[in-house]
matplotlib code that plots the C-alpha trace (Angstrom):
import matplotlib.pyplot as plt

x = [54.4, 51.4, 53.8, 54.8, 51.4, 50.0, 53.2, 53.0, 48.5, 49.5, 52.4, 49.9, 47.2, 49.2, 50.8, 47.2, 46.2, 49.4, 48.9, 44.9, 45.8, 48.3, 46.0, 44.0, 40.6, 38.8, 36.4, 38.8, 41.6, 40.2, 38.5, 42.2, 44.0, 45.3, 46.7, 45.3, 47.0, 46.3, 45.6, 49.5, 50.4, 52.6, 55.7, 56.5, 56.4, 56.8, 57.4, 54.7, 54.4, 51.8, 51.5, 51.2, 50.1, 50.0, 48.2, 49.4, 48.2, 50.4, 49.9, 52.9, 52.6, 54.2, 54.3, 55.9, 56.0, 56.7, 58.4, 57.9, 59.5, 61.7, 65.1, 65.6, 64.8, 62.6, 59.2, 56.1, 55.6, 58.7, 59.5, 62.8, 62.6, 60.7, 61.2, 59.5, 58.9, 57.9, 56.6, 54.1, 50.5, 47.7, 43.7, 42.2, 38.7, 39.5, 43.0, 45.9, 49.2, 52.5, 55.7, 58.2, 61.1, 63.1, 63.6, 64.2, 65.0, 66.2, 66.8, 67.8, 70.0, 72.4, 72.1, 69.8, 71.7, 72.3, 71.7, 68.7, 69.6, 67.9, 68.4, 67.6, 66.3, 64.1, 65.8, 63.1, 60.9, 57.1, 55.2, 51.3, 51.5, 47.9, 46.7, 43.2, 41.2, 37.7, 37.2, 34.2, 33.4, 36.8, 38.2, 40.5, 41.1, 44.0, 43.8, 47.1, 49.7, 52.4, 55.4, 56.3, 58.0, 58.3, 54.9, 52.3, 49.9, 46.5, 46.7, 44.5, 45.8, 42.9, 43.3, 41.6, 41.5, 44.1, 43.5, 42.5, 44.9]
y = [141.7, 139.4, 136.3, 138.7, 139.7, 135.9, 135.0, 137.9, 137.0, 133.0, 134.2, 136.5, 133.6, 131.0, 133.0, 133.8, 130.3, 129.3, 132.0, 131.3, 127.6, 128.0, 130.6, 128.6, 129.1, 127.4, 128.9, 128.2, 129.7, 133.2, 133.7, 133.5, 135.6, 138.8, 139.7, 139.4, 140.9, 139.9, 142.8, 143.8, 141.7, 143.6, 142.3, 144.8, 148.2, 149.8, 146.5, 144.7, 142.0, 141.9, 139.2, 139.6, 136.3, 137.0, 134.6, 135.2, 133.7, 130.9, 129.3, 131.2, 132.8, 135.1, 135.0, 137.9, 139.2, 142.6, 143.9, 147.5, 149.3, 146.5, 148.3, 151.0, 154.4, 153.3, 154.4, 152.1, 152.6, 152.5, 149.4, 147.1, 144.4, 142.0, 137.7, 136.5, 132.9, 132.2, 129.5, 127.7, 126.8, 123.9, 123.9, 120.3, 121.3, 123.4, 122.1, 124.3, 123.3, 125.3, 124.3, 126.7, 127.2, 130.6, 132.8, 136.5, 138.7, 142.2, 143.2, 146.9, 145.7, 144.9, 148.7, 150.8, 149.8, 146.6, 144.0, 142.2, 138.1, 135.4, 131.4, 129.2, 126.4, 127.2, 125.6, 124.9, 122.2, 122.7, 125.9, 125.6, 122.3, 120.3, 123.7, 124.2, 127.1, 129.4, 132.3, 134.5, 137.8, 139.1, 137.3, 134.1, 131.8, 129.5, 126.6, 124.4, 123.1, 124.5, 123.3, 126.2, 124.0, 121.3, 119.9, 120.0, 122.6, 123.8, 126.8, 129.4, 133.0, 135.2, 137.5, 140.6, 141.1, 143.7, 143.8, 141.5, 139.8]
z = [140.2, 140.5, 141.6, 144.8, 145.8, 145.5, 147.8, 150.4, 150.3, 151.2, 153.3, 155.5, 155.6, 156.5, 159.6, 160.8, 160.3, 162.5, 165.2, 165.2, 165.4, 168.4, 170.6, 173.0, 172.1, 174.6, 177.4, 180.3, 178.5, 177.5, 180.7, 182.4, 179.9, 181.6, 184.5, 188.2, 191.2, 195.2, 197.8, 199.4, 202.5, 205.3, 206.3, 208.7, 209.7, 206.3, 204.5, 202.4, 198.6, 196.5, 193.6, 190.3, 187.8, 184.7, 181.6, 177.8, 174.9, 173.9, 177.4, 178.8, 182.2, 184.7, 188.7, 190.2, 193.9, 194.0, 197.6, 198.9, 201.8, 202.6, 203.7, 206.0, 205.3, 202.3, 202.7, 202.3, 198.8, 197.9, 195.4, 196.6, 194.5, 192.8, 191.8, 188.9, 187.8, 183.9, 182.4, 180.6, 181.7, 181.2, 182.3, 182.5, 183.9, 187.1, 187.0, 186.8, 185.7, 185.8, 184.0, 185.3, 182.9, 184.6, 187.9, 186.8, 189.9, 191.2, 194.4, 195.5, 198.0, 195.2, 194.2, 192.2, 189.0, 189.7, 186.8, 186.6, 187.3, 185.7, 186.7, 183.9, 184.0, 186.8, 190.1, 192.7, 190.4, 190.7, 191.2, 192.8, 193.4, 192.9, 191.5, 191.0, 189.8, 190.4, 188.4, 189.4, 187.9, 188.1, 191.0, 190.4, 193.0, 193.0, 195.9, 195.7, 198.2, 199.2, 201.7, 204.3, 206.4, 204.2, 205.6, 202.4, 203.4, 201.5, 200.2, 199.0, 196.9, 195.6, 193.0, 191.2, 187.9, 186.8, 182.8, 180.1, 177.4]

ax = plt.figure().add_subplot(projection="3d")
ax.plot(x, y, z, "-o")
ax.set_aspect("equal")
plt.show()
C-alpha cells in the first residue's frame, strides 16, 4: 500500500513539474493568454466578420473569422460560417510569430449539417507576416503585413479582450 501512494505522490509531482515547466511563464506570455475579438466589419447589406484570436497556454493559438448574414434570406445575425487557422505562437520583445499548422472550416452554404473540413498541413504558408504586438489595458494591437493584391501592405487589426486563459 505505501509503495502505491509513494508512486501516485512522484507521479502527481512530476506531471506538475512538466506542465509548470512547459507553460510560458514570462510577462509577455500571460498578458496575451485569452481570447480577444475585433468590433464586426460589414460586408454588405446584412452581411458582416468579426475575428476572433485566441492565445492558450502551451503557445498554441486560434484565428477564426466568423461570417454573419452572408446568404440570402439570412438575417444580420444570423451565423453562415466561420474559417479558423491553428497553430503555434512565439513573442521576441513585441514580436509576434505564428506557425500555422491547420485550416478548419464550415460554411452553410454546404448545408446546415454539412461536415466540418479541416486542411492539414496548413496550405497558404505564413500568417501575420512581420507581426508585431501592443497590448494596452485590454486592447491588443497586431501591426503586420499582409498581401491583398499581392503587393505587401501594413496592416493594422485591434482587438478587445474577450476573456482571460
Amino acid at each position: 500500500m505505501r509503495t502505491e501512494n509513494l508512486f501516485l505522490s512522484t507521479a502527481a509531482v512530476l506531471l506538475t513539474l512538466s506542465c509548470s515547466a512547459q507553460t510560458p511563464t514570462e510577462p509577455e506570455f500571460r498578458s496575451i493568454l485569452g481570447r480577444w475579438v475585433t468590433q464586426r466589419f460589414d460586408l454588405g447589406p446584412s452581411a458582416s466578420y468579426e475575428h476572433h484570436l485566441t492565445f492558450s497556454p502551451f503557445r498554441r493559438f486560434a484565428s477564426e473569422v466568423r461570417n454573419y448574414g452572408s446568404y440570402p434570406g439570412q438575417g444580420p445575425e444570423e451565423f453562415s460560417g466561420y474559417s479558423r487557422v491553428e497553430g503555434t505562437y512565439n513573442i521576441d520583445g513585441n514580436r509576434l510569430r505564428f506557425s500555422p499548422k491547420r485550416l478548419v472550416w464550415w460554411d452553410l452554404f454546404y448545408g446546415k449539417n454539412s461536415p466540418t473540413q479541416t486542411i492539414e498541413p496548413y496550405p497558404y504558408g505564413s500568417l501575420f507576416d512581420d507581426a508585431r504586438s501592443e497590448i494596452v489595458g485590454d486592447r491588443l494591437t497586431l501591426r503586420y503585413v499582409s498581401y491583398p493584391s499581392d503587393a505587401p501592405v501594413e496592416t493594422t487589426l485591434e482587438l478587445i479582450r474577450a476573456f482571460r486563459e
